[in-house]
C-alpha positions in Angstrom: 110.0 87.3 82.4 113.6 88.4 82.8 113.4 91.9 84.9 110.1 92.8 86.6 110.0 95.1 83.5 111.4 93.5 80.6 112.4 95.4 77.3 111.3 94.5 74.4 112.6 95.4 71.1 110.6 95.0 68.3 112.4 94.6 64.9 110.0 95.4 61.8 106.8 97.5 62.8 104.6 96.4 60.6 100.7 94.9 61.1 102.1 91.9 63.2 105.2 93.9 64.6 101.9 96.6 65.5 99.9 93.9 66.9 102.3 92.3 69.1 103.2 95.8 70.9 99.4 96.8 71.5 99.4 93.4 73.7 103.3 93.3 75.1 102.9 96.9 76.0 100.9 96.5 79.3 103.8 94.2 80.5 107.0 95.6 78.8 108.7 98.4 78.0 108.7 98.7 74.2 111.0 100.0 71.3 110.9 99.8 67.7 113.7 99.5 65.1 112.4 99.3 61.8 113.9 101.4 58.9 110.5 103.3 57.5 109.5 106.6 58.6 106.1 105.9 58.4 106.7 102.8 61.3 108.8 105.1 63.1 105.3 107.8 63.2 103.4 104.8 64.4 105.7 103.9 67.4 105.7 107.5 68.4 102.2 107.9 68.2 102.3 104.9 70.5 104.6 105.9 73.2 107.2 103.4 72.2 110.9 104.5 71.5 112.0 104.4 68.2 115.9 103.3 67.7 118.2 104.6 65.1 119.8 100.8 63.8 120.5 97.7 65.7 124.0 99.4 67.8 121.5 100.7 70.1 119.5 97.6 70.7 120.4 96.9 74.7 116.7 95.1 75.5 116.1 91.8 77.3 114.2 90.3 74.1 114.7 91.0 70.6 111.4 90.1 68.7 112.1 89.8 64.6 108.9 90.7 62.9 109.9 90.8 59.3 108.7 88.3 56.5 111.3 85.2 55.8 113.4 86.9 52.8 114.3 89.8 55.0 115.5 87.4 57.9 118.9 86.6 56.8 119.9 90.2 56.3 118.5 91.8 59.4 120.6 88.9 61.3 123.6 89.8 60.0 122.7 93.3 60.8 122.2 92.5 64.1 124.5 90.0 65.1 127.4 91.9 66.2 125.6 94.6 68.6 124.0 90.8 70.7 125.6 89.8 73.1 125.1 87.6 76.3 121.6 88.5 78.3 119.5 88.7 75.2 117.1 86.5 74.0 116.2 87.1 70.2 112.5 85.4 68.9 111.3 85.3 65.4 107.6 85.2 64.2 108.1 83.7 60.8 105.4 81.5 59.3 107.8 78.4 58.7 110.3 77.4 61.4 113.0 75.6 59.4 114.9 77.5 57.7 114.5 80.9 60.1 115.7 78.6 62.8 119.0 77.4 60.9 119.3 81.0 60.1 119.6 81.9 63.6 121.9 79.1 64.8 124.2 79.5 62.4 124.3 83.9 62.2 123.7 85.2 65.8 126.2 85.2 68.7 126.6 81.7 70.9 125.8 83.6 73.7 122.8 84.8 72.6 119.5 82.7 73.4 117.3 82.0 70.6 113.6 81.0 70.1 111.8 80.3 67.2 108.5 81.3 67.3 104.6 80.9 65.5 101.8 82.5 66.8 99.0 81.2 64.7 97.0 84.3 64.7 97.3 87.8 62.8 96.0 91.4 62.9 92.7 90.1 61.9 92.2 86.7 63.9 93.8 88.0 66.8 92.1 92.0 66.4 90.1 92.1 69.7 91.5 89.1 72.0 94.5 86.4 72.5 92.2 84.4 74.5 92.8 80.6 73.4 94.9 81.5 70.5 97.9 79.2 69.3 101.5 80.2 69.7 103.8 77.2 68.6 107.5 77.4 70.6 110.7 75.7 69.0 113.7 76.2 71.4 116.9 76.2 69.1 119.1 77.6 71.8 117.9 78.8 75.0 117.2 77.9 78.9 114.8 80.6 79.4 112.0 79.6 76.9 110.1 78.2 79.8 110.1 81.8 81.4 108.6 83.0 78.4 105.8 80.2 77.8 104.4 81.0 80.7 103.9 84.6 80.4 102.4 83.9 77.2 99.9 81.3 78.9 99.7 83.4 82.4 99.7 87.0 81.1 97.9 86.7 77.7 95.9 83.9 77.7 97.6 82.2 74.9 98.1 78.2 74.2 101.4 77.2 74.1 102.3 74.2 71.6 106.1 73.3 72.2 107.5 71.2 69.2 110.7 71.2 66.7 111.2 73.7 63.8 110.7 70.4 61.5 107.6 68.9 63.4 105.9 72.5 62.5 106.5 73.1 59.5 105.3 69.5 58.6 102.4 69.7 60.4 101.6 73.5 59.7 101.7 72.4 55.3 98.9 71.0 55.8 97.0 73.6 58.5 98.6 76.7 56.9 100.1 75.8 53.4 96.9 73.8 52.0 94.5 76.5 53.5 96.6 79.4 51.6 96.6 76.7 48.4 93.0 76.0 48.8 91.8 79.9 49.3 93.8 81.2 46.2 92.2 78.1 43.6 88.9 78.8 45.0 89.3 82.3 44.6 90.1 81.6 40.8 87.3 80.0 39.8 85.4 83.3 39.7 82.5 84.9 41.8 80.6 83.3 44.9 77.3 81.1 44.1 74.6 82.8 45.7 73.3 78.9 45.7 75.3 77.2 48.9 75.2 74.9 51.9 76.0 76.1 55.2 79.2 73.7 54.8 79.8 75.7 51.8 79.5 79.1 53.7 81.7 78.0 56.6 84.5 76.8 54.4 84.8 79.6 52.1 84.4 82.2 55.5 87.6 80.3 56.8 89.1 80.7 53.8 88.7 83.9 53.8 90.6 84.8 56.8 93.7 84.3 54.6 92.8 86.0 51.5 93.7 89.3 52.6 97.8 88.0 53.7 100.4 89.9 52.3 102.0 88.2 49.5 105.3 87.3 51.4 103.0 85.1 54.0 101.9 83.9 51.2 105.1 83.1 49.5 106.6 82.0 52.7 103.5 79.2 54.3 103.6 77.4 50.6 106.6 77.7 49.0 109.3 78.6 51.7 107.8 74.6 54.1 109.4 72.1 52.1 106.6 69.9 53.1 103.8 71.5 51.5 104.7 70.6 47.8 104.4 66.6 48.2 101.0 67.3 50.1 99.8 69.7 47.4 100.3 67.1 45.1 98.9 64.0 46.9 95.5 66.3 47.5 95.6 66.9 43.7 95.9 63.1 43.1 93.1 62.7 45.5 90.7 65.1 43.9 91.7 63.9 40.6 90.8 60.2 41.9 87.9 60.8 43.5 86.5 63.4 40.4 87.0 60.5 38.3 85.2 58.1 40.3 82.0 56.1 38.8 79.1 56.8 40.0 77.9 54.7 43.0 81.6 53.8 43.3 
């Protein structure tokens, strides 16, 4: 991407921050900066370097894994140790508002990609193959370098769009499906009587059941977008519940 081995440092080694080394380690050298001891056992078990706070961040990439509330503090953490060369991505769920963020706290010189994969630690446990990673360049001329490792080296497909054109059409994909698995989830055990359809819809949304409740927090509340749609699905239902039969 940028050297014929790039470093990568990995802010926030958590289940994605985890998931993303185990695939970027064949092609990259790897460090981790995250504040926990128990992140900094898992990077040593690992092989990967484990930094001391963001002065000693030199790498070619700087990949933010942490949820959307922590975002504005660990930029202004790291802001003044960036510097021209680097490239700093983020993987938060909505694009917005982590992409303001990072225009308006990190260095000019600094390039700057927002990022979504649309996969996790359980989607994406045994293969990248086919999976979705959504790109939104806010300030960068190398994005292209990167989108093609992504679709070269891993096998992923690459959907290049604006932080607001994601997070509109990702209320729907993302912030209904979170919406949809939590209601369903509160109206008490599984029937035992279903249709395939039935069993297909509630395996899907199962997939998100187990998010953390900051991916949670973040998909539906932190996308302006998904309120209005939340509430013109509830009119539907509520329309089409009260229809007469035959109607």
């Amino acid at each position: 991407m940028f050297t014929s081995t790039p470093t990568i440092t990995i802010v926030g080694f958590g289940a994605f921050g985890q998931l993303a080394a185990r695939y970027l380690a064949p092609h990259a050298r790897i460090s981790v900066l995250d504040p926990a001891r128990t992140a900094h056992e898992a990077a040593r078990g690992l092989g990967f370097d484990v930094l001391e706070g963001p002065s000693e961040v030199r790498a070619d990439i700087v990949l933010l894994a942490v949820p959307v509330p922590a975002l504005a503090g660990c930029l202004q953490r790291m802001a003044p140790h960036l510097g021209p060369g680097q490239m700093v991505v983020d993987v938060c769920s909505v694009k917005e508002e982590p992409a303001r963020l990072m225009r308006t706290l990190l260095p000019e010189s600094v390039d700057i990609l927002a990022t979504h994969p649309m996969f996790g630690p359980q989607s994406a446990r045994d293969d990248l193959s086919g999976r979705q990673v959504v790109l939104c360049p806010v300030r960068s001329h190398r994005w292209r370098r990167v989108a093609a490792f992504l679709k070269c080296r891993l096998g992923l497909d690459i959907v290049v769009t604006t932080p607001e054109d994601h997070d509109r059409q990702a209320a729907m994909t993302q912030g209904l499906t979170h919406l949809l698995a939590r209601a369903l989830a509160s109206l008490g055990d599984q029937p035992r009587i279903r249709t395939q359809s039935y069993s297909l819809m509630a395996e899907a949304l199962a997939m998100v059941a187990g998010d953390a409740p900051e991916v949670f927090e973040a998909v539906t509340r932190g996308n302006r977008h998904v309120e209005p749609l939340a509430r013109a699905l509830t009119l539907s239902l509520s329309e089409l519940g009260g229809a007469a039969p035959g109607k």
